[in-house]
Residue, then its C-alpha position, 0 to 999 in steps of 0.5 A: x500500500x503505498x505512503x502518505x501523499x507528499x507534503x502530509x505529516x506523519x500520524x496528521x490523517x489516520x490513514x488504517x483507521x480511515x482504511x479500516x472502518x469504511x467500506x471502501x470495496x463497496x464505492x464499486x463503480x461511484x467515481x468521487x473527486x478528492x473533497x467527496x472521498x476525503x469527506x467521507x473521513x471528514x471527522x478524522x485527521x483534525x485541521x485537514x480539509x476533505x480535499x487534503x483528506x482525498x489526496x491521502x486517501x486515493x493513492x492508499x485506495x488506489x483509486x483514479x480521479x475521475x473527469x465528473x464526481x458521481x456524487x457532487x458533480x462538480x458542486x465543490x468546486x463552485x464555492x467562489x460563485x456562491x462567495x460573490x452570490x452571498x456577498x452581492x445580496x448583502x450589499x445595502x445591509x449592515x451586519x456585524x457577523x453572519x452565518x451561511x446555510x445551504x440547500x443541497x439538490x434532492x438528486x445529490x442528497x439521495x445520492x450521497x445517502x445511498x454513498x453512505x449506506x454502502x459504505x458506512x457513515x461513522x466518520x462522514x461529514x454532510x456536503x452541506x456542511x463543507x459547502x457552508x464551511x467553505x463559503x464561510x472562510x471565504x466571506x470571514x476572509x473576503x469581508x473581514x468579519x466573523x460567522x456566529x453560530x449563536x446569534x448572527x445579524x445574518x444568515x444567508x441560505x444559498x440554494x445550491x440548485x439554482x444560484x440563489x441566497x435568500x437572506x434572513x435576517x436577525x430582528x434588531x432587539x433593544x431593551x428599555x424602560x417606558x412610561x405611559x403618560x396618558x390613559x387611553x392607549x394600548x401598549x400593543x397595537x390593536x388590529x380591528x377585529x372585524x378586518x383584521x387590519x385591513x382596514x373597514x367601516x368599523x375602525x374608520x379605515x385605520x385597520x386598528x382600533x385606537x389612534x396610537x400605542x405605546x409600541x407605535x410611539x417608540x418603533x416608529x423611531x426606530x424604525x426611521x432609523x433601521x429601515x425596518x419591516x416591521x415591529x413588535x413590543x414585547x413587555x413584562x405584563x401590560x397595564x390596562x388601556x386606561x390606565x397610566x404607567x408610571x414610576x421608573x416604568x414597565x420593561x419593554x424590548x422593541x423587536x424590529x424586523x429586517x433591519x437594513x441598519x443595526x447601528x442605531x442611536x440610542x440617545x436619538x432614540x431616546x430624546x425622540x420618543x420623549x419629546x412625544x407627550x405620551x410615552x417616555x422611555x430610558x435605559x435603553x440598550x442593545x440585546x437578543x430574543x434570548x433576553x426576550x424569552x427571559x422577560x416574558x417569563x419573568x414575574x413581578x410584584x405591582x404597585x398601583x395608585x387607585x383613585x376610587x368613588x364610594x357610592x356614600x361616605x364611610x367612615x376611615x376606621x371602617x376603611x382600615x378594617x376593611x383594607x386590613x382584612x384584605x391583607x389577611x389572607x389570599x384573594x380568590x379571584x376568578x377569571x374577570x368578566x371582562x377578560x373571559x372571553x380570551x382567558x380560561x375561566x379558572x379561580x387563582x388566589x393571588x396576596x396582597x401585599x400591602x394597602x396605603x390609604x393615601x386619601x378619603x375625602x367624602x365619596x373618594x378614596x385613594x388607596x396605594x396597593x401592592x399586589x401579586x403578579x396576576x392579580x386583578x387590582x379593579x376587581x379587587x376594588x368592585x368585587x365583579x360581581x362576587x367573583x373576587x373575594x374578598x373585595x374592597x367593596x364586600x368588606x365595606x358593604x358598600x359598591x366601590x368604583x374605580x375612577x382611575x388606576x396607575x401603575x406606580x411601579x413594576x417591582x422587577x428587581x432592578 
């Protein structure tokens, strides 16, 4: 048998292990060029590629180079034409790291699956693999930046068949607080239900059902700046629409998608939105869907400022007995009739954390509460029709309603 190809170091490739445990006697008449023999070793002889692999392994095999390659037919040696395709669709894109995908042609996967069923697979690596390895050394050195296998700004899939590379492109993810100054305006976007954004007589042609939303206010600015597709706001919890969200704010991170450019001023954006007069925002910052996970399953205690009209005068020793009964023990509050119709109706029992009676002046009381996360705080003022107890309302004996409701602060930890 003969020696190692010229040029390859001693004990490098292991040649009698390659030799041994793949079933080269039955290539039988499959012709492969040197990448797609050395690829069938291609997790043996580390820092080699399948080319330095096949120059080793086809004099030891005996085996003669073919004009056309049975199996790739020629697919490995087009790595500078998929390199000037992936660099051609990035133009007009900003990107800070990349990762490069492929698809393989049916008949040349069904191939290279019947390769290694007759000769084992134990040591293989896909075509695929060395196509996106290859293409990827080629753009880290043509263009000077990194491929990222976690998070990549983005990722370009090259069709293989048909020379075409379809971008998709991470989504831009800024972490924040906000504010919301004003009562009557959702933190999300609201689609009309009826049109489901398409616009009709229902909604006034808008496709949404209020004017604005805190998501609007602060993505519009970020979008201007990113040249985005779209948008979505992802926040810890969500007040009600008429209801102000105050103190140091709620987190949020605003999702932008597709965006052409990620280098975003973050103190532009900021002085931006707060110029609006409804919605503030600060501590803003860069960061990735991980963190978006992360928030959306984080939970919190509230504190909230409830202004609230009794329907008589009651005396404020009445009151504090009535707070501190509240606290005694866990509120049972089934799924609230105004939400019933999106959530499951189930009972959850949820603590009061703590009462402050800030105000009682005739009819209007002011109560600062702290509450559990979930815990339905208009409910525990009304009562809803017996399904929250105990409430404010069925301690005092009297209805109790609710004229206006803050969030003071989201008790995140931070």
């Amino acid at each position: 048998m003969p020696g190692l190809a010229a040029g390859v170091k001693e004990g490098q490739f292991p040649l009698e292990e390659a030799i041994k445990d793949i079933s080269w006697k039955e290539l039988g008449d499959r012709q492969l060029c040197g990448s797609c023999v050395g690829r069938l070793a291609g997790h043996l002889g580390h820092g080699m590629s399948n080319k330095e692999r096949g120059a080793i392994l086809r004099p030891a095999l005996e085996l003669q180079e073919p004009e056309r390659c049975w199996l790739c037919d020629g697919l490995v040696t087009e790595v500078d034409k998929f390199v000037a395709l992936v660099l051609k669709s990035l133009e007009g894109w900003e990107w800070r790291s990349f990762l490069i995908g492929s698809r393989i042609a049916p008949d040349v996967a069904a191939r290279e699956e019947e390769l290694w069923t007759a000769v084992g697979s134990a040591h293989a690596e896909p075509l695929k693999t060395e196509i996106n390895r290859e293409v990827g050394k080629r753009i880290e050195s043509l263009a000077g930046r990194p491929a990222e296998f976690e998070h990549p700004d983005v990722v370009a899939l090259i069709d293989t068949a048909f020379d075409v590379v379809q971008l998709q492109v991470t989504s831009l993810f800024i972490y924040g607080r906000y504010r919301k100054l004003v009562r009557g305006i959702p933190q999300t976007k609201w689609p009309c239900r009826r049109c489901q954004g398409k616009g009709c007589e229902h909604c006034g042609g808008k496709g949404k059902m209020y004017e604005s939303s805190v998501e609007e206010v602060i993505a519009k600015v970020v979008m201007e700046q990113s040249g985005g597709t779209g948008h979505a706001l992802h926040g810890l919890g969500r007040e009600d629409i008429d209801a102000r969200m105050l103190g140091r704010g709620r987190p949020f991170i605003v999702e932008i998608l597709n965006p052409r450019r990620r280098s975003i001023d973050l103190v532009k954006v900021e002085i931006a939105v707060n110029s609006s007069s409804t919605v503030e925002v600060s501590d803003l910052r860069f960061t990735n869907r991980k963190e978006v996970v992360a928030l959306k399953d984080r939970t919190c205690d509230k504190t909230y400022r409830i202004l609230i009209r009794l329907s008589s005068p009651i005396d404020e020793e009445k009151v504090k007995r009535g707070i501190a009964s509240l606290l005694a023990s866990p509120v049972a509050q089934r799924t609230p009739i105004r939400v019933s119709h999106r959530r499951a109706d189930k009972v959850r029992e949820r603590w009061i954390k703590g009462i402050e009676m800030t105000m009682l002046e005739g009819p209007l009381l002011e109560l600062v509460i702290r509450a559990e996360a979930g815990s339905y705080v208009k409910e525990l003022v009304h009562g809803d029709q017996g399904r929250t107890e105990p409430s404010l309302a069925g301690v005092l004996g009297i209805p109790c309603d609710v004229l206006e409701l803050d969030v003071l602060e989201v008790h995140d930890g931070e």
